[in-house]
C-alpha positions in Angstrom: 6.9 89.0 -47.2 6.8 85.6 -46.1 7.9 84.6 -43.2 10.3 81.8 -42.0 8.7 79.1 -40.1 10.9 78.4 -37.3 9.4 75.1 -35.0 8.4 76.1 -31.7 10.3 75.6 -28.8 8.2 72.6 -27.2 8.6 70.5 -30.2 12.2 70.9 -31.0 12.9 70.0 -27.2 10.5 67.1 -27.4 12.5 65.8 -30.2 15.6 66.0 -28.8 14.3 63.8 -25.8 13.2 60.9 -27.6 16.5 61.0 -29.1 18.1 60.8 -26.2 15.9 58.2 -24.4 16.4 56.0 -27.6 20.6 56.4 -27.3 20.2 55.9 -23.7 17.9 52.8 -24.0 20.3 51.6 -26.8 22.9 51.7 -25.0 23.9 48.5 -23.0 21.9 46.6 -25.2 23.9 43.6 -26.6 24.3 43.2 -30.5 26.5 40.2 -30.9 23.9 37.2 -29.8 24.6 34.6 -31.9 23.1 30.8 -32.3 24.8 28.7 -30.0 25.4 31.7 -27.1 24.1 30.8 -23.7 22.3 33.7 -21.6 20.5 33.9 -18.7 16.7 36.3 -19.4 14.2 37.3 -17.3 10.4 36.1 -18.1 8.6 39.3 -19.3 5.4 37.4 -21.0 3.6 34.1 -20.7 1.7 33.1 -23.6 -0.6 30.0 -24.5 2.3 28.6 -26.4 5.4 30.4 -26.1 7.3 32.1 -23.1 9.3 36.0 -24.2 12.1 37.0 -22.6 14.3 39.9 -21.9 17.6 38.6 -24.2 19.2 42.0 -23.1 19.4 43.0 -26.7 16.9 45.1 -28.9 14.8 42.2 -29.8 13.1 39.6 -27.4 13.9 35.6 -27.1 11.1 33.6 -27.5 11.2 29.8 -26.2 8.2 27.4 -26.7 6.3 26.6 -23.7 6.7 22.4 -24.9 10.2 23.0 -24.0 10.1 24.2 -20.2 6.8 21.7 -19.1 7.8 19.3 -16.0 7.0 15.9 -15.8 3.5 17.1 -14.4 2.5 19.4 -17.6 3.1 22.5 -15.9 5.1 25.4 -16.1 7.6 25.9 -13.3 8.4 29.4 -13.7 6.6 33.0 -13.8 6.9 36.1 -15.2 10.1 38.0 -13.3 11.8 34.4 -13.3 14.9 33.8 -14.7 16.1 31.5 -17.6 19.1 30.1 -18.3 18.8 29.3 -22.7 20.7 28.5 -25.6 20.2 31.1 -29.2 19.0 28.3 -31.6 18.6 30.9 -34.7 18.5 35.2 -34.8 16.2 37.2 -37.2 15.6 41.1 -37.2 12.4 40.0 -35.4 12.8 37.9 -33.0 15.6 35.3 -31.2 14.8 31.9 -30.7 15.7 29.9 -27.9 15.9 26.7 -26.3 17.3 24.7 -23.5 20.1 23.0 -26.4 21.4 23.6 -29.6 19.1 21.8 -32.1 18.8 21.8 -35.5 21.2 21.3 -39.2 24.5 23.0 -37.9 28.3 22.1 -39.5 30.8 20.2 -37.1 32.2 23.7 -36.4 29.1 24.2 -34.3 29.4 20.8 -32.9 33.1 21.6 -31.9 32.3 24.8 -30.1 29.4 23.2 -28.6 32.3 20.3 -27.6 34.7 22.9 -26.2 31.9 24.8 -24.7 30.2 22.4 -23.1 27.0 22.9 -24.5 24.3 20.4 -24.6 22.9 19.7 -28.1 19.9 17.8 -29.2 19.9 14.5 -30.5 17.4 12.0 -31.4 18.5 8.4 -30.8 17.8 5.9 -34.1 19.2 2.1 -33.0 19.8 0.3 -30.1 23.1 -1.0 -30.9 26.4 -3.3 -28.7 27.5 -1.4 -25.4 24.9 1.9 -26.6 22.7 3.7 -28.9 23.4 5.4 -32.2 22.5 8.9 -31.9 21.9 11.6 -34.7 22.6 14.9 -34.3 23.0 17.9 -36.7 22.6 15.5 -38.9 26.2 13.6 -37.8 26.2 10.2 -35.8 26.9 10.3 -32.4 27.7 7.7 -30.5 26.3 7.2 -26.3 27.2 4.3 -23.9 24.3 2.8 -22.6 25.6 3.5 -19.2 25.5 7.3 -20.2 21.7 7.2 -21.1 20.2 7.5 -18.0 20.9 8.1 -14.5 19.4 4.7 -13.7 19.8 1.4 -15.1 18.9 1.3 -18.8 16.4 -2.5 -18.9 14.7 -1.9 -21.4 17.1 -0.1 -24.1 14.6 -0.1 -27.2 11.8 2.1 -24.8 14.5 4.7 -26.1 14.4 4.7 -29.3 13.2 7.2 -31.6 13.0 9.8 -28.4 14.6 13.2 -28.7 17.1 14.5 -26.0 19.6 17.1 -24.3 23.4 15.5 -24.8 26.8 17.1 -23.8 29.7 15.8 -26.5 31.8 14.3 -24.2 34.9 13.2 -26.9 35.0 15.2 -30.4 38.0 13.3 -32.5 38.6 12.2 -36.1 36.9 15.6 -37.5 33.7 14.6 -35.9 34.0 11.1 -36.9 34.1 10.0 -33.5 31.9 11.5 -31.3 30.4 10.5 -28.0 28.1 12.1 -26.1 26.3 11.9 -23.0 23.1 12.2 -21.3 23.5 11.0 -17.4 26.0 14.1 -17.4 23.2 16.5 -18.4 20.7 14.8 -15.8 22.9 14.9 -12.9 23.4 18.7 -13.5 19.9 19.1 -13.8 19.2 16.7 -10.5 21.6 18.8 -8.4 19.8 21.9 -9.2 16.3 20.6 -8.5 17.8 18.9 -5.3 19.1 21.9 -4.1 16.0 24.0 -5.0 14.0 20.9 -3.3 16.3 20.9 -0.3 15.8 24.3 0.6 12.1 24.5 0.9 11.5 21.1 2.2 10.1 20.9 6.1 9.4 18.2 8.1 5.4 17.3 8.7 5.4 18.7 5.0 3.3 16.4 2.5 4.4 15.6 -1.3 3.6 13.9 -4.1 6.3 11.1 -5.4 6.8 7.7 -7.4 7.7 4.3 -6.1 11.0 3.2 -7.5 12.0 0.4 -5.9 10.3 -2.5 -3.6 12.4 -4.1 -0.7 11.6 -6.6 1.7 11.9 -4.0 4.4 9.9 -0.8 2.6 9.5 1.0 -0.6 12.1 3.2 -1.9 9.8 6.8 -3.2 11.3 9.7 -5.8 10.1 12.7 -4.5 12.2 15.0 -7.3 14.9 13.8 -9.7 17.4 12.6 -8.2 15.9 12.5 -4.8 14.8 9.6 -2.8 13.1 8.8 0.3 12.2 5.1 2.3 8.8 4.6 3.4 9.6 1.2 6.3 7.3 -1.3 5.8 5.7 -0.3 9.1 4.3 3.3 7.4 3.2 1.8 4.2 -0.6 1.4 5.5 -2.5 1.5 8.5 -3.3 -2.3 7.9 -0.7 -5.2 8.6 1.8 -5.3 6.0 3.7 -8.8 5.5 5.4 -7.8 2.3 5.7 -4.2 0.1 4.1 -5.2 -2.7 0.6 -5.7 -0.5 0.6 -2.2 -0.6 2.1 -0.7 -3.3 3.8 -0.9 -6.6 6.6 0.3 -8.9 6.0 3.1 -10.5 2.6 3.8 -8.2 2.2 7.8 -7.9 1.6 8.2 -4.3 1.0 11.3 -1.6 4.0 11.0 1.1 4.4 12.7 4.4 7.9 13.5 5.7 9.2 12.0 8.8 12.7 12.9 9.4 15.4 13.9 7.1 19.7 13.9 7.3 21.2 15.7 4.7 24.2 13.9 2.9 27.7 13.9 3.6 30.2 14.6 0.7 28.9 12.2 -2.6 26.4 10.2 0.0 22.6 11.3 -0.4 20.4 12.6 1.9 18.4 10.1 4.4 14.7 10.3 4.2 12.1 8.6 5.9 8.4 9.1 4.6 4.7 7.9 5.0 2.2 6.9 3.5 -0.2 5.8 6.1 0.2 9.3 8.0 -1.4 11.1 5.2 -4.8 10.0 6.0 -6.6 9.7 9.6 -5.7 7.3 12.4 -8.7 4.9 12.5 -8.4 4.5 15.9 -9.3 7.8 16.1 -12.8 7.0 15.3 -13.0 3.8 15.7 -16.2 3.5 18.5 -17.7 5.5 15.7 -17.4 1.9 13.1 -17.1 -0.9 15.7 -19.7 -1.0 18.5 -19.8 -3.6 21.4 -22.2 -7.2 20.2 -21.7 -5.9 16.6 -20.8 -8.6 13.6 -18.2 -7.9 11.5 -16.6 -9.5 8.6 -12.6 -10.3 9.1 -9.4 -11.1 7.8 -7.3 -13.1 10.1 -4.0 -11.7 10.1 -2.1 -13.8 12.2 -2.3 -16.4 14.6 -0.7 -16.8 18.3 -0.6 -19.4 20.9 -3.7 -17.5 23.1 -5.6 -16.3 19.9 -5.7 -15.3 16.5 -5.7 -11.5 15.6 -8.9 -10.5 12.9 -8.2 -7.1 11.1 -12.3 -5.8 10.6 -11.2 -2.4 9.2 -8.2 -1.1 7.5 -5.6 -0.4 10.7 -8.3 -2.3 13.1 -7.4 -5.5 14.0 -9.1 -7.3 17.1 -8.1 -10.6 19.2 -10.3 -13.7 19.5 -9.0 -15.1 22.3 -8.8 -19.0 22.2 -11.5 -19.6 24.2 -14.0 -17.3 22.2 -13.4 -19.9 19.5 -15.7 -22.6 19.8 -18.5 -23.6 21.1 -18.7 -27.4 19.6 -15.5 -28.4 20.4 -12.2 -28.0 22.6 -9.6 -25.7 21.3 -6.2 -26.6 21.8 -4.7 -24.8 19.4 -5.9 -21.9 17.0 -4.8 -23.0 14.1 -7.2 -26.0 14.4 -10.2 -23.4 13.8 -8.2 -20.6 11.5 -5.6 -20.1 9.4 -3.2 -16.2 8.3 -6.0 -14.5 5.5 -9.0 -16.3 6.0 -11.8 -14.7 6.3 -14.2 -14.7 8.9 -17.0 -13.7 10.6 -16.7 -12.4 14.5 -18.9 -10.7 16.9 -17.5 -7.8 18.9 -17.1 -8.0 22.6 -15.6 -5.0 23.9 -13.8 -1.9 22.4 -11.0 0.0 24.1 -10.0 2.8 21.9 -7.1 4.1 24.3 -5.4 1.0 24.8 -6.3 0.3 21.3 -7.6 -2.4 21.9 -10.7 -5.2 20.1 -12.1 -8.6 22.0 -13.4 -10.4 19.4 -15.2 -13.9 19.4 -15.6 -16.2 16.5 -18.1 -18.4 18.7 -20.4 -15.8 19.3 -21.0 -15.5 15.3 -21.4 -19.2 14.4 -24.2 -19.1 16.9 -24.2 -21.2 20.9 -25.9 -24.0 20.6 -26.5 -24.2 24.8 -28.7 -21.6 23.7 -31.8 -24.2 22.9 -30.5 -26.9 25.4 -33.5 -26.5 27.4 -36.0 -26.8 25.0 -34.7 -29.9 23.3 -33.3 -31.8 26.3 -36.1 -32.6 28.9 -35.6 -35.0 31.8 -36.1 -38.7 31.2 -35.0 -38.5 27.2 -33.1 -41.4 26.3 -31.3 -40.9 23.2 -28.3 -42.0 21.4 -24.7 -40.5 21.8 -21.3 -40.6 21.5 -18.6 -41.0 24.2 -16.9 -38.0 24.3 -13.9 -38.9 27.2 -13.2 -41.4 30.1 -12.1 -39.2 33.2 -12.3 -40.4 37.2 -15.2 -39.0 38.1 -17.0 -39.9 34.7 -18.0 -40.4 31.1 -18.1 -37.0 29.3 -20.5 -38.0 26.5 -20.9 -35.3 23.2 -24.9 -35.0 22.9 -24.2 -33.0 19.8 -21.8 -30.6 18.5 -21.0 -27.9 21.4 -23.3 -29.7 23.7 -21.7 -32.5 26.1 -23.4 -34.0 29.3 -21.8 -36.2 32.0 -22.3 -40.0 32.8 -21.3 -39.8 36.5 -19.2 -43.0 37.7 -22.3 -43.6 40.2 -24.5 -44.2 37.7 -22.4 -46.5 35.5 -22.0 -48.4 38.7 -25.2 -48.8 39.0 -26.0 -50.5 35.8 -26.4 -53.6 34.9 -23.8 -54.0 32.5 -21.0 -51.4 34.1 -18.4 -53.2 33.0 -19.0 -53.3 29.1 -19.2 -49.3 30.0 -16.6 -48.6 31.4 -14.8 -50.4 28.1 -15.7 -47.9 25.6 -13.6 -45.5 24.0 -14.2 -42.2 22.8 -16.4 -42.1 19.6 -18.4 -45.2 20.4 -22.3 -45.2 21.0 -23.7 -45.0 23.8 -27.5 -44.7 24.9 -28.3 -42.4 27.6 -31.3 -40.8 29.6 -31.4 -36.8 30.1 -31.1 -36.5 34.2 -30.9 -32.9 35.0 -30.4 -29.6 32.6 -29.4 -26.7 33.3 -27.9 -24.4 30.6 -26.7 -20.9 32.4 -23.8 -23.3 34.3 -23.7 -25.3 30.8 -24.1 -28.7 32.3 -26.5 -31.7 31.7 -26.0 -34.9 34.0 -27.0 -38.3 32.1 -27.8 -41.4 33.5 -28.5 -45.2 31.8 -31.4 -47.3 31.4 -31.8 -50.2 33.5 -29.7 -48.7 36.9 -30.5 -50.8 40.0 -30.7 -47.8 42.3 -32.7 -45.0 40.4 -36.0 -44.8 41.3 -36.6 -42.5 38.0 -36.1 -45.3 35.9 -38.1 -48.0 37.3 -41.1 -47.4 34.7 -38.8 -47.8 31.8 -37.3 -51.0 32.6 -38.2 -54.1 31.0 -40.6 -56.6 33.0 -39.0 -60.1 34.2 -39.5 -63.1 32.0 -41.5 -65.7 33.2 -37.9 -68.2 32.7 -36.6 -65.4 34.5 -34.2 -64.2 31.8 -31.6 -61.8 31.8 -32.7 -58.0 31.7 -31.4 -57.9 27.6 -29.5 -55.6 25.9 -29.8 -52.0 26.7 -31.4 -51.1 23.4 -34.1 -53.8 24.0 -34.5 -52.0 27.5 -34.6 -48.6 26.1 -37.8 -50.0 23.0 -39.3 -51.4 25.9 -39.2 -48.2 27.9 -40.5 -46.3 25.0 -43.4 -48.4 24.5 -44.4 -48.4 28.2 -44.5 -44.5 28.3 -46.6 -44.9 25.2 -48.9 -46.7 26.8 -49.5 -44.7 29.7 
């Protein structure tokens, strides 16, 4: 007798449990997703290619990764995030999604994507008057060029054959009139980022942005869609800048640090002030470690006052050549007369004050003092040839060579025998003069002439009296006859 095989307990109860886990898993699950439904899932997988999520239905959405990228290449969101997606199409396997209705689809979809407010991809074919022609679900739209962008549109044609997001903003004529809109769709978008931005941002904090915009007092930097900060004129660089454009330029990707922020009042945005200097070190900070006292530097001259020109030697290290650090060949009345704002030049450090942040520069110093050989080239009793320099009371200042100037005392040109043609010339005639006395640490030569009456010193160098007793001739016929008497000693 056979008997009946009746299951055993365990199993028949296992059974029932899956049952129930599947009813109770089933249930809540949504069945009526259709293409064109907007829903908001949570990321449960991150793939090479595609992002899954939980559509709240039996089967996952899947979104390609192309589609959520920022302006960076990166993905912006993790697995537990939220998305907020369009159903582009729905298979027994799988639901496809995207961030706007895409793809061949009737004017009913267009309608309900009209009424619904739903943006819907378009890809724009022709630049055309007042717009571009836009074609959608295979149907020609129609967007205002002031509806493009968010900014002003300059160059229209850098827009064609690009695909976008649109919301249909008038649906008439059975679809024969349709015009849609972009800026509406950016705006939204900027208003989330902004307040997603907003909420994280901290003073001191440092950022990555975009210049947008030059003006004449700074440079206007994007920081996120929608979002703008100023960076003055006076935090673009640690160097003196004149104008913006020294520093930076339009559409230059740049690393910012926040200042100070005022969040905006009603439809006004939010003040910002930025800089770029602050993101790297002070170079006053380490300045005595560059610029060291008797040093010489190379220079730009930045700017030119009344006591002195100022020489920027490093970026953000500009020094002062006083006026009288100059020149050593001539008189200075002016410092423009030696330099002029971005010439470059050579200067020799003087002193360094970090604290006060302060540089002494000279410009003299570098060129070389040419007092420095006046002993060895000028000995006493040298007569040579000059050039009158200045008449003054006491004197004749006469210019022995470039930097180098001795004095004729009035004594002496008294003294001569032809005083009065002297005291005549102007400055830049020739004269010819005998070294008197050097001496180079108080920077002064004295000078006397050939021929004077009461100087014992020059008694061997004057000419001997004619028999006819002649005149004593010309002072260059006393100076060859001096000459050849010391010769012949």
């Amino acid at each position: 007798m056979n008997e009946e095989l009746i299951p055993p307990d365990g199993d028949e109860t296992e059974e029932e449990s899956f049952a129930e886990m599947f009813e109770a898993y089933s249930d809540g699950m949504r069945e009526d997703l259709s293409v064109g439904d907007r829903i908001t899932g949570k990321i449960i997988a991150v793939e090479k290619e595609a992002v899954f999520l939980d559509t709240g239905s039996k089967v996952d959405g899947v979104v390609e990764m192309s589609e959520l990228l920022d302006e960076n290449g990166e993905l912006p969101c993790t697995v537990g995030d939220e998305l907020e997606l369009y159903v582009v199409a729905v298979s027994e396997s799988e639901i496809r999604l995207s961030k706007a209705i895409s793809g061949a689809g009737g004017l009913d979809m267009l309608r309900d994507a009209y009424e619904s407010k739903l943006p819907v991809e378009g890809t724009v074919t022709q630049s055309i008057k007042g717009g571009f022609a836009v074609t959608m679900m295979k149907r020609r739209a129609f967007c205002p060029i002031s509806q493009m962008d968010t900014r002003y549109v300059e160059e229209p044609d850098a827009y064609v054959g690009q695909t976008f997001s649109f919301l249909i903003k008038r649906f008439e004529e059975k679809g024969r009139n349709i015009v849609i809109s972009r800026r509406d769709l950016l705006e939204q978008e900027q208003a989330a980022a902004r307040k997603a931005f907003f909420e994280t941002l901290t003073v001191g904090d440092e950022l990555d942005g975009t210049v947008t915009k030059l003006m004449p007092f700074g440079a206007f930097v994007e920081l996120v869609p929608g979002v703008e900060g100023l960076v003055h004129i006076s935090e673009l660089g640690w160097s003196r800048v004149e104008h913006p454009e020294q520093a930076v330029k339009s559409g230059e990707r740049v690393k910012v640090k926040l200042l100070k922020m005022a969040p905006g009042e009603g439809s006004k945005p939010a003040k910002i002030s930025l800089s770029i200097k602050q993101t790297s070190g002070n170079p006053w900070d380490t300045v005595t470690d560059t610029v060291r006292n008797g040093a010489k530097m190379s220079g730009r001259v930045t700017r030119i006052m009344p006591f002195g020109a100022f020489v920027e030697i490093l970026p953000g290290i500009e020094g002062l050549v006083h006026i009288s650090e100059m020149s050593y060949i001539k008189r200075v009345h002016t410092p423009d007369e030696v330099v002029q704002p971005g010439q470059s030049v050579y200067v020799v450090v003087k002193s360094v004050d970090p604290e006060n942040r302060r540089v002494s520069l000279s410009l003299r110093d570098a060129e070389g003092d040419p007092w420095a050989e006046v002993a060895q080239k000028y000995r006493k009793g040298q007569a040579m040839a000059a050039t009158v320099e200045k008449q003054e009371r006491f004197g004749i200042f006469v210019t022995l060579e470039p930097g180098v100037t001795g004095l004729l005392p009035r004594s002496r040109i008294a003294a001569a025998p032809d005083s009065a043609a002297i005291e005549r010339l102007k400055p830049g005639d020739a004269i010819t003069i005998v070294i008197d006395t050097v001496n180079p640490l108080e920077r002064k030569i004295s000078l006397g002439l050939s021929g004077e009456s009461d100087s014992e010193e020059w008694k061997s160098y004057s000419p001997p009296s004619t028999e006819s007793g002649g005149g004593m001739g010309s002072l260059g016929d006393m100076l060859k006859q001096a000459m050849e008497a010391k010769r012949n000693k």
